[in-house]
N, C-alpha and C positions, 0 to 999 in steps of 0.2 A: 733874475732867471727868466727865461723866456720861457712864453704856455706853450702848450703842447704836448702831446704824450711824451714822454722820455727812453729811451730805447736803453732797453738793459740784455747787456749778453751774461748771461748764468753758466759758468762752466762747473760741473760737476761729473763725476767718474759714478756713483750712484743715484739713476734716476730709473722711472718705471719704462717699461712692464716687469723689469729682473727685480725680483724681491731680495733686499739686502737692508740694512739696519739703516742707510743713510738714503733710501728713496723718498721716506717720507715727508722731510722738512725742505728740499724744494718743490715735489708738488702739490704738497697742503697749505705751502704761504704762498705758492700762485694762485692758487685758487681762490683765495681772499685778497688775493690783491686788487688794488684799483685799476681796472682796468684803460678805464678814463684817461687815467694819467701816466701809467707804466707800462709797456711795450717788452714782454720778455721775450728773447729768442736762448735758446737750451744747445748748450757743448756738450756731449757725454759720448757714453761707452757703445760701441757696435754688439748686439747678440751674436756673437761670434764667436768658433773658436770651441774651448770649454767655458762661456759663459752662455752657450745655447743649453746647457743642459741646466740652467737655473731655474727653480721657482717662480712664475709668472705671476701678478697681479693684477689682468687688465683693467677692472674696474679700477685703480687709480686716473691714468687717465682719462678714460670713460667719464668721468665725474666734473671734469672743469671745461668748464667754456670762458672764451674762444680756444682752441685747442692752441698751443705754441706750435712755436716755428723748432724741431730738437733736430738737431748735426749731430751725426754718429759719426765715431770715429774707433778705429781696431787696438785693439791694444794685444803688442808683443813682445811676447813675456819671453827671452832666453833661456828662463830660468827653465821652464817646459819644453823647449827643444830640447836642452840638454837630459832633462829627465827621459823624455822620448829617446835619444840617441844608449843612453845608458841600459832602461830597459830594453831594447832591443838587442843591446851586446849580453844581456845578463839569461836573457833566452837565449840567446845563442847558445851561450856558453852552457847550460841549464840541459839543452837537447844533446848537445857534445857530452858532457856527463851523462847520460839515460844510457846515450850510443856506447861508452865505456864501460859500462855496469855489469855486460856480460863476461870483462874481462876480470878476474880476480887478484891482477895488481891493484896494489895501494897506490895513489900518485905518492913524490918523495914528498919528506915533509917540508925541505928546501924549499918546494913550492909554495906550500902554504902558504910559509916564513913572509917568501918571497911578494904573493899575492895581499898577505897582511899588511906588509911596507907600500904596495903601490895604493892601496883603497887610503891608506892614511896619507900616500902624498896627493892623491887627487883630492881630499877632502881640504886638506891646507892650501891645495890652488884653488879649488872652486871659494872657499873662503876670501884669498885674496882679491880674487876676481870681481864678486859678487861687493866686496868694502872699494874696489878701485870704484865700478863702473855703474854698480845699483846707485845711481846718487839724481837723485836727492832720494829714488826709491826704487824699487823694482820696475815700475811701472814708468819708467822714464820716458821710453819711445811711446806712449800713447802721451803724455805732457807735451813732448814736445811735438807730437803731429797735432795736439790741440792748439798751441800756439802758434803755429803759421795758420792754423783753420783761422783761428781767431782774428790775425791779423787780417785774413783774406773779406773775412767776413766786415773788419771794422773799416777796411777801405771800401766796403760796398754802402756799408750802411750809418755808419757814423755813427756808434754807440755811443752815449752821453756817459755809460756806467758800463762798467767789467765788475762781475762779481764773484769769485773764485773762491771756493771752498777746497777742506784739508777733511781728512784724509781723503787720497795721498798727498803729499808733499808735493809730488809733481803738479797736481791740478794749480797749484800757486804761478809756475811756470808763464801762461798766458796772460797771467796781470801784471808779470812783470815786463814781458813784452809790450803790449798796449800802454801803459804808463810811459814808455817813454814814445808813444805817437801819440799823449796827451790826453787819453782817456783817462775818468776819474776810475782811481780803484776800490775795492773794497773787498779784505781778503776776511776769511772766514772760517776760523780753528774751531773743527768741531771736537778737541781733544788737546792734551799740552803740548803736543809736540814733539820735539828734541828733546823736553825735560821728561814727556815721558816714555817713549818710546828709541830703549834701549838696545831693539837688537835688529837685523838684514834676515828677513826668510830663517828664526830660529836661532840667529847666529852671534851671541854678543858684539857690542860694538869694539872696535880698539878704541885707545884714546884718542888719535886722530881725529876716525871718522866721527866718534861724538863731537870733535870740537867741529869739526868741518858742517857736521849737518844741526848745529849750535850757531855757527855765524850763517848760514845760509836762511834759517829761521828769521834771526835779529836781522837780513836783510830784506827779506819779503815785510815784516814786519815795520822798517822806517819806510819803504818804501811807499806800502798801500795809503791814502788819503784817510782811509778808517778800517778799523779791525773790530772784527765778533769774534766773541766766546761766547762758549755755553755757562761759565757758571760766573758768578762772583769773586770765589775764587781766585778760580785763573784769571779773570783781569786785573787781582791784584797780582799775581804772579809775574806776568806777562809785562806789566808797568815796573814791578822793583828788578827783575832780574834782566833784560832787555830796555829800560830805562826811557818809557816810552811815554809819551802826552797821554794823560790819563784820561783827556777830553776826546782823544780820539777812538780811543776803547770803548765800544759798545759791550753791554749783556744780555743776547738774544738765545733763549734755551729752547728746544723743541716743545712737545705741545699736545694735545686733544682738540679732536674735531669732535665736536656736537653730533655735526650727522650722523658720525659712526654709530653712535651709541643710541639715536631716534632710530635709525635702523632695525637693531638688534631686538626693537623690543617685539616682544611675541614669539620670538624665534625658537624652535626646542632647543632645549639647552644640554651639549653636548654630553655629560655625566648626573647620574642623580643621586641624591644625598638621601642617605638612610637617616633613622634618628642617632644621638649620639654619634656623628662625624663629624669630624673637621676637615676641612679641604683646603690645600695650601697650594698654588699656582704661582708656578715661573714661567716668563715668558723670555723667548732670547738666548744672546748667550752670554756666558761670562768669559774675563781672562781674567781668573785668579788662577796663583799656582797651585802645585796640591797641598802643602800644609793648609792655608787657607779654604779648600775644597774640605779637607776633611774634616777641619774646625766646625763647618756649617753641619757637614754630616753627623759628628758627634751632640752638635747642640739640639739637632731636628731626633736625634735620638732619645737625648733627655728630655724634649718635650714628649715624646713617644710614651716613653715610660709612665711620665705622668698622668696623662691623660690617659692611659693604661687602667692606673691605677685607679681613675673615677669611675671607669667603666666606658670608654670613651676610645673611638678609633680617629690614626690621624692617617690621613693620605694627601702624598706629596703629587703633583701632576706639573708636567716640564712639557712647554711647546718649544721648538725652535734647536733645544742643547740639550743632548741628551747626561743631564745632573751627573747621575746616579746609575748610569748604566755599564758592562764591562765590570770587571773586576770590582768598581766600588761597592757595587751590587751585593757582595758577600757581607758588607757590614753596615747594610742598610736593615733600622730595624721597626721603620715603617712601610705603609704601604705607598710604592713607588709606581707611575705610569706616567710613560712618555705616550707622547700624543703623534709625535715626530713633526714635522714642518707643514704648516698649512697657508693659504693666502691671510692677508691680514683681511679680508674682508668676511671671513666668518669667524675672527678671533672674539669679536665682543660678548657670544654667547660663555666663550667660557670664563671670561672675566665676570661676568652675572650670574654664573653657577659657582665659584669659589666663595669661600668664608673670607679668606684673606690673602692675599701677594706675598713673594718672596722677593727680593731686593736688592741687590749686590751695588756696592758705592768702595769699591775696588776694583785696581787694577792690578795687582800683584805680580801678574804673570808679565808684565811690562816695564815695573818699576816699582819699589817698595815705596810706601810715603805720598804717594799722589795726592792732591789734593784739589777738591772741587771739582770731583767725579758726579755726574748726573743722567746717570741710565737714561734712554729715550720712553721707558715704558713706563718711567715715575710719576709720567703726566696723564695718560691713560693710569692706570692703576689708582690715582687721585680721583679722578672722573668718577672712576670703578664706585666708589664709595666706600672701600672696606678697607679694613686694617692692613696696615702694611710692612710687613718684617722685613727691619732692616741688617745688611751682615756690612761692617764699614763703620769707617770710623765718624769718629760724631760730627760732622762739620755742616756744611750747606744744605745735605741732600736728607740730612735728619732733622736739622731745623725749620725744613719746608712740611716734611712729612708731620713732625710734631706741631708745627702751626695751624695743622690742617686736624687737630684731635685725630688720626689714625697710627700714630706711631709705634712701634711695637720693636725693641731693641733685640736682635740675635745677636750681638756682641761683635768682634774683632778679633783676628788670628792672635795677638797681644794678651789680650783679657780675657779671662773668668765669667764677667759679666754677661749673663744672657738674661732673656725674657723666663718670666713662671708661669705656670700651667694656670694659674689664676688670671694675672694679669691677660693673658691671651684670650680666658673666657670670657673675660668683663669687658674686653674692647670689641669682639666677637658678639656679643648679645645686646653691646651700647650701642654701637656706630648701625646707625637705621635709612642714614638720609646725605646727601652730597652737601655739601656747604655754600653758598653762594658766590664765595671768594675765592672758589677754585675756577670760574668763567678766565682769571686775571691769564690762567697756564694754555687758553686756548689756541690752538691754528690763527681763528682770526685774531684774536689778537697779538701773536706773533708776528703776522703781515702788517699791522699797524705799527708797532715800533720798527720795522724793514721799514718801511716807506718812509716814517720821518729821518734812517738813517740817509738813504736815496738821495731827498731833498737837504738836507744839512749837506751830505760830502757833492754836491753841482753846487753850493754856496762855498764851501770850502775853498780858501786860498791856501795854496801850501810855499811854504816859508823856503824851499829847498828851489 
């Protein structure tokens, strides 16, 4: 391999200033990256549109030096004009009713009828429509204007490495272009995919479009030189059911920065703790369905009681999703506050003010059975130092969390089995101090297995 910096184009659909769950693990592993050796230039999303009205973060990049080189590019969604064109025909129609109101005819009910049959056939066409042409996702036309970006950009500069991350599906699009002008690839599942993501904007899949966006998967997949996942798991997933070089599967999970959390220290701390409280903290959101939602609800119940019963108050607090608000509200029998959406840059005081994390290692709302689910906040939350409840089933993301002595089981939509009002006190009054083996879950060390993937796939020969 020849010295030199290496030039890497990173295409991504979530990067900063817009606060979204997938900013953080490109510009937390550039920041630790070598810069000596690595050269990144950044593909992503335009603040445009309705993504001007997002959450900002600018201290993300604020924080790294050299600043990159990032290409914005629009992304358009049909799926929102047509909402646009609709709503405006439904105001219409909405003002033509007010305008009728003084008249004390009934329209015939034929209309109705009539009106019922058309909403249900445009719902069967916009269906069809959105399974022909959303493919590989909604967000098609920003993929594919990232792809000629891309190209434009690899005839100017000559990337050594394309690295493309999921979700969306589309962001895969520009590696596969590049790959065949001989750039090495490197595609990057931050979720299962095909196997787990079952529906179009809400919309079940047919059988078709599953198989379709099932071989579109397993072609991105031989395609790229090397492939990330987030868990273990999934790479064993990814290797039996797509039948892949298991040598080419990397396992790279997201992470903790240190700084955050030198930061925080001193900081007032967003809530305070009377005596006898417990304080449970979710951060994020979840896609469970509602059986699953109200599993957790009932179990945080019966912890409720319990701790009721010693004399003892428990309060739930939600940043980011709001849990427990709306209607589930009536059968909530703890104390509930949402915080609502904040930058991640004053999240860590309320990580330092809670007793313990809430945890979800579920996807239910996507696909029953998932496996080698790994929330982005399990790694902060580890940092955190305190116990951490988990709702999901026992697989990777509990045997990380019980490796780390902070485990604390809220059970599974399936099971009976939840955590006791004891065991929650004993890990509450034990757990005093961070473990030294949780450094292994950090940013920078994220960046360090990236880079030895970097260097292995510019060695890589492919057989194809």
């Amino acid at each position: 391999m020849k010295r030199g910096r290496k030039r890497i184009l990173w295409v991504t659909f979530h990067f900063p200033p817009r606060q979204s769950g997938g900013v953080f693990r490109p510009i937390k592993i550039y920041k630790y990256l070598d810069k000596r050796r690595f050269e990144v230039d950044f593909l992503t999303l335009s603040l445009v549109s309705k993504y001007r009205r997002a959450i900002r973060d600018d201290t993300l990049l604020a924080e790294v030096s050299p600043k990159p080189r990032v290409y914005r590019l629009p992304s358009i969604e049909f799926d929102d004009v047509l909402r646009g064109i609709f709503d405006i025909a439904r105001r219409k129609r909405a003002r033509g009713n007010g305008e009728e109101g003084n008249s004390s005819k009934r329209r015939p009910l034929s209309n109705d009828t009539g009106l019922r049959f058309l909403r249900a056939s445009l719902r069967k066409l916009y269906r069809m429509l959105i399974m022909t042409f959303y493919f590989p996702d909604h967000l098609v036309v920003w993929g594919s204007l990232a792809s000629f970006k891309a190209l434009w950009l690899h005839l100017r500069n000559r990337y050594d490495v394309i690295y493309t991350t999921s979700n969306p599906p589309s962001g895969h699009l520009p590696g596969l272009l590049l790959r065949l002008c001989g750039a090495k690839w490197v595609a990057d599942f931050r979720d299962g995919g095909s196997l787990w993501n079952k529906q179009v904007l809400g919309y079940v899949k047919n059988k078709v479009r599953e198989q379709v966006d099932f071989n579109y998967q397993r072609y991105v997949l031989s395609r790229a030189d090397y492939v990330i996942t987030q868990s273990e798991l999934l790479k064993k997933d990814f290797s039996r059911v797509f039948s892949l070089n298991h040598s080419r599967i990397k396992t790279i999970p997201n992470g903790y920065d240190e700084d955050d959390f030198v930061r925080q220290r001193g900081q007032e701390l967003p809530f305070q703790k009377r005596a006898k409280e417990i304080h449970i903290l979710h951060v994020g959101s979840w896609v469970l369905n509602e059986e699953e939602v109200t599993k957790i609800q009932n179990n945080l119940n019966s912890l409720q009681r319990g701790l009721k019963e010693k004399g003892h108050a428990m309060y739930v607090h939600a940043l980011g999703n709001d849990l427990f608000g709306g209607d589930r509200k009536k059968a909530v029998r703890f104390n509930y506050l949402f915080h609502g959406v904040i930058p991640h840059s004053i999240l860590l005081p309320y990580l330092a003010a809670a007793d313990c994390y809430l945890l979800c290692a579920s996807v239910g709302k996507l696909v029953e059975g998932a496996r080698g689910v790994l929330a982005g906040k399990l790694w902060e939350y580890l940092r955190g130092g305190k116990p951490i409840l988990l709702f999901g089933p026992r697989d990777e993301a509990w045997n990380i969390i019980e490796d780390a002595g902070v485990g604390l089981y809220l059970g599974e939509l399936d099971s009976d089995e939840t955590v006791s009002v004891d065991e929650l006190f004993s890990l509450v009054t034990k757990v005093k101090s961070v473990r030294s083996e949780v450094s292994q879950h950090s940013w920078e060390s994220r960046a360090r297995a990236l880079q030895q993937v970097f260097l292995e796939v510019l060695e890589y020969k492919p057989t194809d």
